[in-house]
mmCIF file of the N, C-alpha and C atoms, coordinates in Angstrom:
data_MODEL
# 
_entry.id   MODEL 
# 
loop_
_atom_site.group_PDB 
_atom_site.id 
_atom_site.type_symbol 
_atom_site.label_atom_id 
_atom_site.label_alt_id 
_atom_site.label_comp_id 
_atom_site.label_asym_id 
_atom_site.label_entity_id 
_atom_site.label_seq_id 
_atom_site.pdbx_PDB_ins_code 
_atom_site.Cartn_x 
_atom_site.Cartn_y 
_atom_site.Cartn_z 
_atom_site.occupancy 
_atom_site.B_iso_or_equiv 
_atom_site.pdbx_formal_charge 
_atom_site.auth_seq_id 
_atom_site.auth_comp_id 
_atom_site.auth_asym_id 
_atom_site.auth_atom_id 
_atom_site.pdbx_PDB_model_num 
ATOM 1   N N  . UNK A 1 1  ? -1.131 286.370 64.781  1.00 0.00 ? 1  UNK A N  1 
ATOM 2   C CA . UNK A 1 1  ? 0.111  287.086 65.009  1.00 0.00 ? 1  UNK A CA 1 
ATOM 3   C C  . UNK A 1 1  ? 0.003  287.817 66.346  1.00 0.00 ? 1  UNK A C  1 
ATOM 4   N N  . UNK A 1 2  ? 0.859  288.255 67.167  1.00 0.00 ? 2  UNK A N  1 
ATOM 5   C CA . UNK A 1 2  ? 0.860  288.123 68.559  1.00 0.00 ? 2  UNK A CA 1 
ATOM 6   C C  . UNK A 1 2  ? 2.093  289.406 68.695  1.00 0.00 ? 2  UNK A C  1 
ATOM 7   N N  . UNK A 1 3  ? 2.309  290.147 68.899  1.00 0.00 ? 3  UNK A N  1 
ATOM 8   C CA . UNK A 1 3  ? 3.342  291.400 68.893  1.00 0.00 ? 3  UNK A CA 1 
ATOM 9   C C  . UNK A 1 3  ? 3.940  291.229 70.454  1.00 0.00 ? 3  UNK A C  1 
ATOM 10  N N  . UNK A 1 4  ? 5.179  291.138 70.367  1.00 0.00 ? 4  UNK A N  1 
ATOM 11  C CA . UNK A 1 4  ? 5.794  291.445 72.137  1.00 0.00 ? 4  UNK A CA 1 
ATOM 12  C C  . UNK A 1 4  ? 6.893  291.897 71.811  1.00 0.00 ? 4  UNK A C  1 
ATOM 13  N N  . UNK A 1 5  ? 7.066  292.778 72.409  1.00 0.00 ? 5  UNK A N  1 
ATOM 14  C CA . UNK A 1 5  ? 8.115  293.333 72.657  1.00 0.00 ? 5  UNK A CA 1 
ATOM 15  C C  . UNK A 1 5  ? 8.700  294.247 71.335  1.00 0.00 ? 5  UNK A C  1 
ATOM 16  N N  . UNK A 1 6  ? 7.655  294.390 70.835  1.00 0.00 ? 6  UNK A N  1 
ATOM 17  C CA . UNK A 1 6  ? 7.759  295.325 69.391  1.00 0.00 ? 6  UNK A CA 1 
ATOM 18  C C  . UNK A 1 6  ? 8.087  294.625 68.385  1.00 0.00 ? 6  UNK A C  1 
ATOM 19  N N  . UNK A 1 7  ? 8.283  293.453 68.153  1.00 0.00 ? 7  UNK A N  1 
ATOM 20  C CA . UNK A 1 7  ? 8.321  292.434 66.995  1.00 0.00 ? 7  UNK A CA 1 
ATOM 21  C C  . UNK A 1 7  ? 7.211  291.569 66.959  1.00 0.00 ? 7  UNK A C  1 
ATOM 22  N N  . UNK A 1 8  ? 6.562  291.602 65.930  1.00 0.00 ? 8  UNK A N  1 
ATOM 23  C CA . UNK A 1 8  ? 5.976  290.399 65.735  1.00 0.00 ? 8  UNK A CA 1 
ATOM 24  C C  . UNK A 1 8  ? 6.204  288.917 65.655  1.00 0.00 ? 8  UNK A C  1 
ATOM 25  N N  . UNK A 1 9  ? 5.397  288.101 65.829  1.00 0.00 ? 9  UNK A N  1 
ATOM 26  C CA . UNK A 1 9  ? 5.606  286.585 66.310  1.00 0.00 ? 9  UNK A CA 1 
ATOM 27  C C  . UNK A 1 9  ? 4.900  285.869 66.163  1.00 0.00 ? 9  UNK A C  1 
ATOM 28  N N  . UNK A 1 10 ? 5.036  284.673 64.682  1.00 0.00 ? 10 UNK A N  1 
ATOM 29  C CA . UNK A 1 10 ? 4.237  284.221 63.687  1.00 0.00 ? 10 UNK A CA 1 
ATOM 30  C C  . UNK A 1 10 ? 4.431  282.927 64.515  1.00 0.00 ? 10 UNK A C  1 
ATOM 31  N N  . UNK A 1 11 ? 3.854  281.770 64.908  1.00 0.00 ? 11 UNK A N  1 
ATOM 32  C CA . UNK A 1 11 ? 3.951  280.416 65.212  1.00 0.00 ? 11 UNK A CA 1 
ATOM 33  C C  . UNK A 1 11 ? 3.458  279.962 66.060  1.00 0.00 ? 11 UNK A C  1 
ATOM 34  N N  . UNK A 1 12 ? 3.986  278.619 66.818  1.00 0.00 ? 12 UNK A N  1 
ATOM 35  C CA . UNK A 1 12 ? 3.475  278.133 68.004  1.00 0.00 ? 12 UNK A CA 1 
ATOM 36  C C  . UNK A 1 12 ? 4.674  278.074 68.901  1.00 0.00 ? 12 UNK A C  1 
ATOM 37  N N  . UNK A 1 13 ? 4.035  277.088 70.008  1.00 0.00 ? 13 UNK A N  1 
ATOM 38  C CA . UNK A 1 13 ? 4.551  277.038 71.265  1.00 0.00 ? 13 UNK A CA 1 
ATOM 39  C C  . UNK A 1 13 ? 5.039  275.737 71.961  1.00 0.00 ? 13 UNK A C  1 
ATOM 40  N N  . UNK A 1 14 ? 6.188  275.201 72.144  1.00 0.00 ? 14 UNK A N  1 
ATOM 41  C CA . UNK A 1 14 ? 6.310  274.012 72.245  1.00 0.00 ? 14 UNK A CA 1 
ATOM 42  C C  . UNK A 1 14 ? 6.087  273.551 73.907  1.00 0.00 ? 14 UNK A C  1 
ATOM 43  N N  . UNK A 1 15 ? 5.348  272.091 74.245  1.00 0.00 ? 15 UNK A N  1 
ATOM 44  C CA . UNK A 1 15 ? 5.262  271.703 75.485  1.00 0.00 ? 15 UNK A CA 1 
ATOM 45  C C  . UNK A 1 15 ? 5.788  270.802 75.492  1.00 0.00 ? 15 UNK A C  1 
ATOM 46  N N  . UNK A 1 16 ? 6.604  270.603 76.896  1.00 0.00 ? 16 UNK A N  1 
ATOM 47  C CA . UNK A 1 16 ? 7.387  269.287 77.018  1.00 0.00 ? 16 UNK A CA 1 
ATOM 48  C C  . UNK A 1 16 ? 6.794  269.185 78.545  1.00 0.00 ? 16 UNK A C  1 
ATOM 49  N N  . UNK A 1 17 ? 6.474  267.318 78.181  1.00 0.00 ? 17 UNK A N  1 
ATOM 50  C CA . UNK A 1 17 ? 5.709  266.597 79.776  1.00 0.00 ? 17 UNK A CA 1 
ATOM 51  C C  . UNK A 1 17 ? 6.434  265.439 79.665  1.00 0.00 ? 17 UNK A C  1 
ATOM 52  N N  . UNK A 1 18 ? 7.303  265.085 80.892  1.00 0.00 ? 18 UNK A N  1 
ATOM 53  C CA . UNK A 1 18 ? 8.160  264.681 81.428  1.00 0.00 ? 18 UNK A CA 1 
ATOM 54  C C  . UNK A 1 18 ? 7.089  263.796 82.365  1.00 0.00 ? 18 UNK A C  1 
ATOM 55  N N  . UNK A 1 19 ? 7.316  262.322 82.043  1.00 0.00 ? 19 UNK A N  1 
ATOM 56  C CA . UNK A 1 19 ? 6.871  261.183 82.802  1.00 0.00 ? 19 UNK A CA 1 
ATOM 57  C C  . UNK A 1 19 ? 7.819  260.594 83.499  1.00 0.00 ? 19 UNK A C  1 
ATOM 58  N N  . UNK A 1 20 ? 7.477  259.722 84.734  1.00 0.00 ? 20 UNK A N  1 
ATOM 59  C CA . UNK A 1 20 ? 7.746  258.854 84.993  1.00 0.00 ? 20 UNK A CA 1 
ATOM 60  C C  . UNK A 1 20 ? 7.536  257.847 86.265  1.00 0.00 ? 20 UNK A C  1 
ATOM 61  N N  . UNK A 1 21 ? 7.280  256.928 87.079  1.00 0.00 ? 21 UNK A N  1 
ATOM 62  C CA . UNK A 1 21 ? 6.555  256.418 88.251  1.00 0.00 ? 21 UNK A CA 1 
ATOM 63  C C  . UNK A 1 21 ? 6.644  257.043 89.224  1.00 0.00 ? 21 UNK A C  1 
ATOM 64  N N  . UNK A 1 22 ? 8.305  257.525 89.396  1.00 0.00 ? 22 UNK A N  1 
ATOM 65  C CA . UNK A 1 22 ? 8.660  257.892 90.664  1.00 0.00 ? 22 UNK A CA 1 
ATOM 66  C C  . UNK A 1 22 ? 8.026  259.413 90.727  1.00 0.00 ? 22 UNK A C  1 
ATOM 67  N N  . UNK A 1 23 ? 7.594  260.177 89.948  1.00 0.00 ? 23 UNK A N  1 
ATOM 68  C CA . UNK A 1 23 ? 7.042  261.320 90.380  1.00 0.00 ? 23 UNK A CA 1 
ATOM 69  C C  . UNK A 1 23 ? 5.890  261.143 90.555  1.00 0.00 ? 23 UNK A C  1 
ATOM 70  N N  . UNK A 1 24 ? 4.960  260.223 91.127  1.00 0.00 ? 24 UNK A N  1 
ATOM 71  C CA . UNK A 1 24 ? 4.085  259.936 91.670  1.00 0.00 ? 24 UNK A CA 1 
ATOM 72  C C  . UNK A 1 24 ? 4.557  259.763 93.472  1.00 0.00 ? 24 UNK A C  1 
ATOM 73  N N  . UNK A 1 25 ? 5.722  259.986 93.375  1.00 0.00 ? 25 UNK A N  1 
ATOM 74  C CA . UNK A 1 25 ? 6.243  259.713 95.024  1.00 0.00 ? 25 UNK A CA 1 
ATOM 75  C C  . UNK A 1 25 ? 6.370  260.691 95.187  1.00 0.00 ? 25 UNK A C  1 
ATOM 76  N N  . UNK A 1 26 ? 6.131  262.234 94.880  1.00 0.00 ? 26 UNK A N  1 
ATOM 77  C CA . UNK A 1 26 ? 6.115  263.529 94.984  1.00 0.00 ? 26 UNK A CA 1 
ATOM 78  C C  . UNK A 1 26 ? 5.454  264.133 95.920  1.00 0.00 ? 26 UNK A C  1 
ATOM 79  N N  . UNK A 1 27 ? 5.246  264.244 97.404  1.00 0.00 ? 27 UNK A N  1 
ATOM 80  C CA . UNK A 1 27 ? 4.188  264.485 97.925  1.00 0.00 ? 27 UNK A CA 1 
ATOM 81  C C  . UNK A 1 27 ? 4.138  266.265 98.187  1.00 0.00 ? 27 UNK A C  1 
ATOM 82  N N  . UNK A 1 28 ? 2.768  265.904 97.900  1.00 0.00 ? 28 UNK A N  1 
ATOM 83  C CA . UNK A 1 28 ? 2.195  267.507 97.790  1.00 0.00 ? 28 UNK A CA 1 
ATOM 84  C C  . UNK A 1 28 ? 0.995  267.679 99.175  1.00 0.00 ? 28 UNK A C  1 
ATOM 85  N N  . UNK A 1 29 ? 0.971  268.514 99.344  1.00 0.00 ? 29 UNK A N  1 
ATOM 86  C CA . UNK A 1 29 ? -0.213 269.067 100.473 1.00 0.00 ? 29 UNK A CA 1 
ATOM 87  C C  . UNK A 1 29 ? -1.561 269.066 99.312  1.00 0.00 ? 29 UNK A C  1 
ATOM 88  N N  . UNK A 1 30 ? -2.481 268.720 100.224 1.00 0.00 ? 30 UNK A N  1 
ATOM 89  C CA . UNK A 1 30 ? -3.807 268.422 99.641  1.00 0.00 ? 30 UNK A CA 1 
ATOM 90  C C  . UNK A 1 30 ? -3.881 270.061 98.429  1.00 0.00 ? 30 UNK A C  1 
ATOM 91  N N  . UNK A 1 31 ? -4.838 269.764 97.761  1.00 0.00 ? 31 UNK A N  1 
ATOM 92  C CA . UNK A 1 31 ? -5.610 270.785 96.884  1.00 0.00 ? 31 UNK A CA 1 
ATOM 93  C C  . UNK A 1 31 ? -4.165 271.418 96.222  1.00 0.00 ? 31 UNK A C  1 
ATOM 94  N N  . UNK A 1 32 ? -2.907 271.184 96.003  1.00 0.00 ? 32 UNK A N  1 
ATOM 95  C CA . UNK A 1 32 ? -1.872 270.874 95.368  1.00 0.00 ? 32 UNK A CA 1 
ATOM 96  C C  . UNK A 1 32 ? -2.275 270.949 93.987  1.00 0.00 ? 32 UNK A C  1 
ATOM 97  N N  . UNK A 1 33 ? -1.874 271.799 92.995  1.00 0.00 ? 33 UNK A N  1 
ATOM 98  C CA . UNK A 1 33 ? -2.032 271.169 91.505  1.00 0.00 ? 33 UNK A CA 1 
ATOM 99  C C  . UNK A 1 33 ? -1.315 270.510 90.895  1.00 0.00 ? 33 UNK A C  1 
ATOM 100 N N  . UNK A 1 34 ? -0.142 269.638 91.764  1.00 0.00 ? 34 UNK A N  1 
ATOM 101 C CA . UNK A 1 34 ? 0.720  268.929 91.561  1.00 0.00 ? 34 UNK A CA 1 
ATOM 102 C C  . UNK A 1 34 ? 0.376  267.909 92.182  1.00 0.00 ? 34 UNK A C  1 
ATOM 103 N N  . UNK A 1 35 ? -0.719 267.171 92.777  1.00 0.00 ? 35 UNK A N  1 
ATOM 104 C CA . UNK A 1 35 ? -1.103 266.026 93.552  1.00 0.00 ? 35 UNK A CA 1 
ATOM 105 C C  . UNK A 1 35 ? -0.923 264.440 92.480  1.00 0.00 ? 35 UNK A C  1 
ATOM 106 N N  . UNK A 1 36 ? -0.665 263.729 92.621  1.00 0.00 ? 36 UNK A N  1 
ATOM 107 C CA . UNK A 1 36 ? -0.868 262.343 92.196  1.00 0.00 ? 36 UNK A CA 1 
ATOM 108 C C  . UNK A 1 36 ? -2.026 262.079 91.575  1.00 0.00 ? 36 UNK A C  1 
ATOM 109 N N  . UNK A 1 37 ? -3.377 262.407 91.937  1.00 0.00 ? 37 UNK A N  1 
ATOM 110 C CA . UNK A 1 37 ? -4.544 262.086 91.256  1.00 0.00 ? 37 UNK A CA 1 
ATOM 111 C C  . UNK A 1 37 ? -4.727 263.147 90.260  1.00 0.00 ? 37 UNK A C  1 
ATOM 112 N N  . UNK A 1 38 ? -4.014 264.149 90.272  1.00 0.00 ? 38 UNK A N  1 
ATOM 113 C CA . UNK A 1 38 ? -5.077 264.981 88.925  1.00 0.00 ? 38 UNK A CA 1 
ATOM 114 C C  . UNK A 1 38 ? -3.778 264.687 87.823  1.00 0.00 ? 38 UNK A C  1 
ATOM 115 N N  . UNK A 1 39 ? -2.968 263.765 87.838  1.00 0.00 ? 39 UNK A N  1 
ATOM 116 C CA . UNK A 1 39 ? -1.598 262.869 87.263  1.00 0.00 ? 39 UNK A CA 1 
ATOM 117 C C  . UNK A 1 39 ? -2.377 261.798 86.660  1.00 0.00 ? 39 UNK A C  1 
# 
């Protein structure tokens, strides 16, 4: 249980990852944590 904002907050956390080729055409400046290889 996890308290914010003065209520408590029983659960989880949802992630959404969004694929697809063309965001491999994304260019990033090196050391980027958005680079193509760590993809």
């Amino acid at each position: 249980m996890v308290k914010a904002a003065g209520r408590a907050y029983i659960g989880g956390m949802v992630t959404r990852l969004y694929t697809h080729p063309i965001f491999l055409e994304h260019i990033t400046p090196p050391g980027h944590p958005e680079r193509p290889d760590r993809l």
